[in-house]
FIDRENDREN-801835 format. One record per residue (C-alpha): x, y negated, z negated; residue in one letter. Coordinates in steps of 0.5 Angstrom, whole numbers, plus 500, padded with zeros to 3 digits. Each point is the difference from the previous one (the first is absolute). Layout:
! FIDRENDREN-801835
XYZA ...
***
This chain:
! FIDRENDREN-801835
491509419X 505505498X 508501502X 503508499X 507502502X 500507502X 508505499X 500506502X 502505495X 502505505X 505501505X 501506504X 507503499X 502500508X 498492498X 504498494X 507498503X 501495495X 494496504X 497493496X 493502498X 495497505X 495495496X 493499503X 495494499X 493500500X 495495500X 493500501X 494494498X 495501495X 494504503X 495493497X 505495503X 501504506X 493500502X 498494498X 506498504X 496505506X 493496499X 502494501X 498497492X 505496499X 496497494X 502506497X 507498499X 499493497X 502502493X 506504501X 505498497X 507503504X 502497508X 496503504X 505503504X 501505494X 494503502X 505502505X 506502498X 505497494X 506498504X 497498508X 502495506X 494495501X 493503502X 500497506X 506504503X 499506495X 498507506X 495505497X 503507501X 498499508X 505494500X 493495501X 501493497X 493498497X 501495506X 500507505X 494502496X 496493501X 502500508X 497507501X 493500497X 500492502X 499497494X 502493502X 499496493X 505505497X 504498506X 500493500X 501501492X 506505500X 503495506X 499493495X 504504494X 505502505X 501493502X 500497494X 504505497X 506499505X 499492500X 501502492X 506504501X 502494505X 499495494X 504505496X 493498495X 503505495X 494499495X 495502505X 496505499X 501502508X 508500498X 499504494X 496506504X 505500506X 507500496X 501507502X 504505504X 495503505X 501507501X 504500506X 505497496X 500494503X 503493496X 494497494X 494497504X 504502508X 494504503X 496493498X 504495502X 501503507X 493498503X 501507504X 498505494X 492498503X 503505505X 502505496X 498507503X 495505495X 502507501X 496501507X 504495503X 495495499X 501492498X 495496498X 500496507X 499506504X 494502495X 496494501X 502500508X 499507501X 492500497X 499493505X 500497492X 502493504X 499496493X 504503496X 506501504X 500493502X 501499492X 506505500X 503496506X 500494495X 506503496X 503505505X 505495502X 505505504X 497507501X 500507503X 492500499X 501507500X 496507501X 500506501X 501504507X 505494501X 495496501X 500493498X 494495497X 501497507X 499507503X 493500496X 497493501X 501501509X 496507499X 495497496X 499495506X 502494495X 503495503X 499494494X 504505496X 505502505X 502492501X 500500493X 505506499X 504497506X 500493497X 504503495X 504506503X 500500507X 506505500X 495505500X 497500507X 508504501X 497505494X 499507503X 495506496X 503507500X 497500507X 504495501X 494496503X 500492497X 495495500X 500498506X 499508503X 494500496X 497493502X 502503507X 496506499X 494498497X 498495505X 502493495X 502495505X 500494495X 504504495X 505502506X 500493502X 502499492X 506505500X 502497507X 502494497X 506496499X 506504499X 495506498X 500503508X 506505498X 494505498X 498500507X 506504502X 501505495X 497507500X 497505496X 503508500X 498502507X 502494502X 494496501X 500493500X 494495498X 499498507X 500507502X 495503495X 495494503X 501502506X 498507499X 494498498X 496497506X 497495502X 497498493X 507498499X 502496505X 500493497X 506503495X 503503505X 500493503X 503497496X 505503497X 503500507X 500494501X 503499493X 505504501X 501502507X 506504499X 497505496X 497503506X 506504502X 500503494X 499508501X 498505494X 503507498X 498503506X 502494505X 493497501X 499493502X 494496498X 498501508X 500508498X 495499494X 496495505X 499506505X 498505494X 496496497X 496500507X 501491500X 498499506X 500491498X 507502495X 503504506X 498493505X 504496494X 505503500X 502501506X 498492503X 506499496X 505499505X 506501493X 497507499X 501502507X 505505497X 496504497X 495503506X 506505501X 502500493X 501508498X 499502493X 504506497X 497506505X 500495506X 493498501X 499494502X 493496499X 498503507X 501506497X 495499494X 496497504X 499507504X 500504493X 495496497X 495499506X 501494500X 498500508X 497493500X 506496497X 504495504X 506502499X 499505505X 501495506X 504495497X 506499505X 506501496X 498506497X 504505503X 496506501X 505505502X 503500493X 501507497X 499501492X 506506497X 495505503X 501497506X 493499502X 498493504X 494497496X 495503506X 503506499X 498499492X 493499503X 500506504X 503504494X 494497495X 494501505X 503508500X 500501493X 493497500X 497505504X 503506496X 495504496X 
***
């Protein structure tokens, strides 16, 4: 392996202004040990007689924290090609590493590796002192738990849970390892992550979906009924960027998702007053989702009886969905709280919303 330091013997005129000369650095590895390294022949290196980590570079922070040019640890790279005996062997030398830092066994071969700065200039040996460096992001966002989870690899993220003791179990979109186990449909590993961090049924993506949106939205009652527990039903009144919440997004799906919808209106029967960006309420979706049972739910409940004439931001109540969408059958029609001479912002009556459709139906 071989080290060059290259100056620039240059500099423009524009550029002199007395400016320090900048000093590059680079390091490579030796083609024989690189390959050898790529192919695995590992017997290749019983006779070298330099510490292994100089194959890397002369002067480096532990291997086991050290980022390729991608910002991925080998523990990144383990967890994304679901090598799980590189996982359990790189977590087994992270712990015994820290138990040597923590002994202060500075004779070890472990402490000797470790005693360095890593690169974010961090104090010697920080990044493995804190159990969190195991959710170190690589540049795409991406930790090794949120890796494992997102290619449904339950094995080895359930060893990396082992040394994240206090995680964010980050990726990108704004998505968490929480977030991938729910639409993965894995409910070992989403107790798993919940036994360590439950904060994250709070977690929302880009989208600003949580778990629980998820859950609710692919039809996953035990992995609701999971997320629900607790102190964990705060995530049932929290709304993505239109508003909708979990409860809601159920409900938009049908009958198929009634068990959920049950569910989390029995858990949290507050949330149904919840309305999204355009004003509309669970009874609203009910109706457009053509949910003759969910409409029936909901509206046998006399606490929600509110709702009937609720108005969204255009005035329409869910009679008046009810006339838009064809929904000629639905009960809520006859239901006798329902006020049927109420006039959305165009000043129309949910009849005349009807009358209005069956014309447009009928233009060529």
């Amino acid at each position: 392996m071989a080290d060059s330091q290259v100056l620039p013997e240059t500099q423009l005129a524009s550029e002199i202004n007395d400016q320090p000369k900048q000093k590059h650095i680079i390091t490579f590895m030796d083609a024989k040990w690189y390959n050898a390294a790529a192919e695995g022949q590992i017997n290749k290196f019983k006779d070298y007689t330099e510490p292994l980590d100089l194959l890397l570079i002369s002067k480096c922070p532990s291997l086991l924290v050290e980022p390729n040019i991608r910002g991925e640890t080998p523990l990144h790279i383990a967890a994304r090609f679901g090598r799980k005996n590189i996982v359990e062997c790189l977590i087994d030398s992270i712990k015994n590493a820290q138990e040597d830092i923590e002994r202060g066994a500075e004779a070890s071969t472990s402490d000797q590796m470790l005693k360095t700065t890593s690169p974010d200039k961090e104090e010697p040996c920080m990044r493995l002192k804190n159990p969190e460096f195991a959710n170190i992001a690589n540049a795409a966002g991406e930790s090794p738990l949120y890796l494992a989870a997102v290619r449904e690899n339950n094995i080895i993220a359930s060893k990396i849970l082992e040394i994240c003791l206090s995680p964010a179990y980050t990726g990108p979109d704004g998505r968490t390892a929480l977030h991938e186990a729910v639409i993965s449909g894995d409910a070992d590993l989403t107790r798993k992550i919940l036994n360590k961090n439950s904060s994250l049924t709070r977690e929302q993506d880009e989208e600003g979906w949580t778990p629980l949106h998820y859950a609710s939205y692919f039809n996953l009652l035990p992995i609701v009924e999971m997320l629900l527990e607790d102190d964990n039903k705060y995530a049932a009144y929290i709304s993505e960027n239109d508003g909708k919440t979990p409860l809601h997004l159920a409900i938009l799906n049908g009958d198929s998702h009634l068990k959920v919808v049950e569910k989390i209106m029995s858990d949290c029967p507050d949330c149904c007053d919840l309305a999204d960006n355009r004003g509309r309420n669970v009874l609203h979706f009910a109706v457009e989702s053509g949910s003759f049972k969910g409409v029936q739910i909901i509206t046998e409940k006399p606490s929600l009886a509110n709702l009937i004439n609720q108005k969204e931001k255009e005035g329409n109540t869910p009679v008046h969905l009810v006339a838009a969408f064809g929904f000629e059958d639905c009960c809520l029609t006859e239901h006798h709280l329902v006020d049927k001479m109420a006039v959305n912002n165009e000043n129309l009556t949910g009849l005349d919303v009807v009358l209005e459709t069956k014309h447009k139906s009928k233009l060529p």
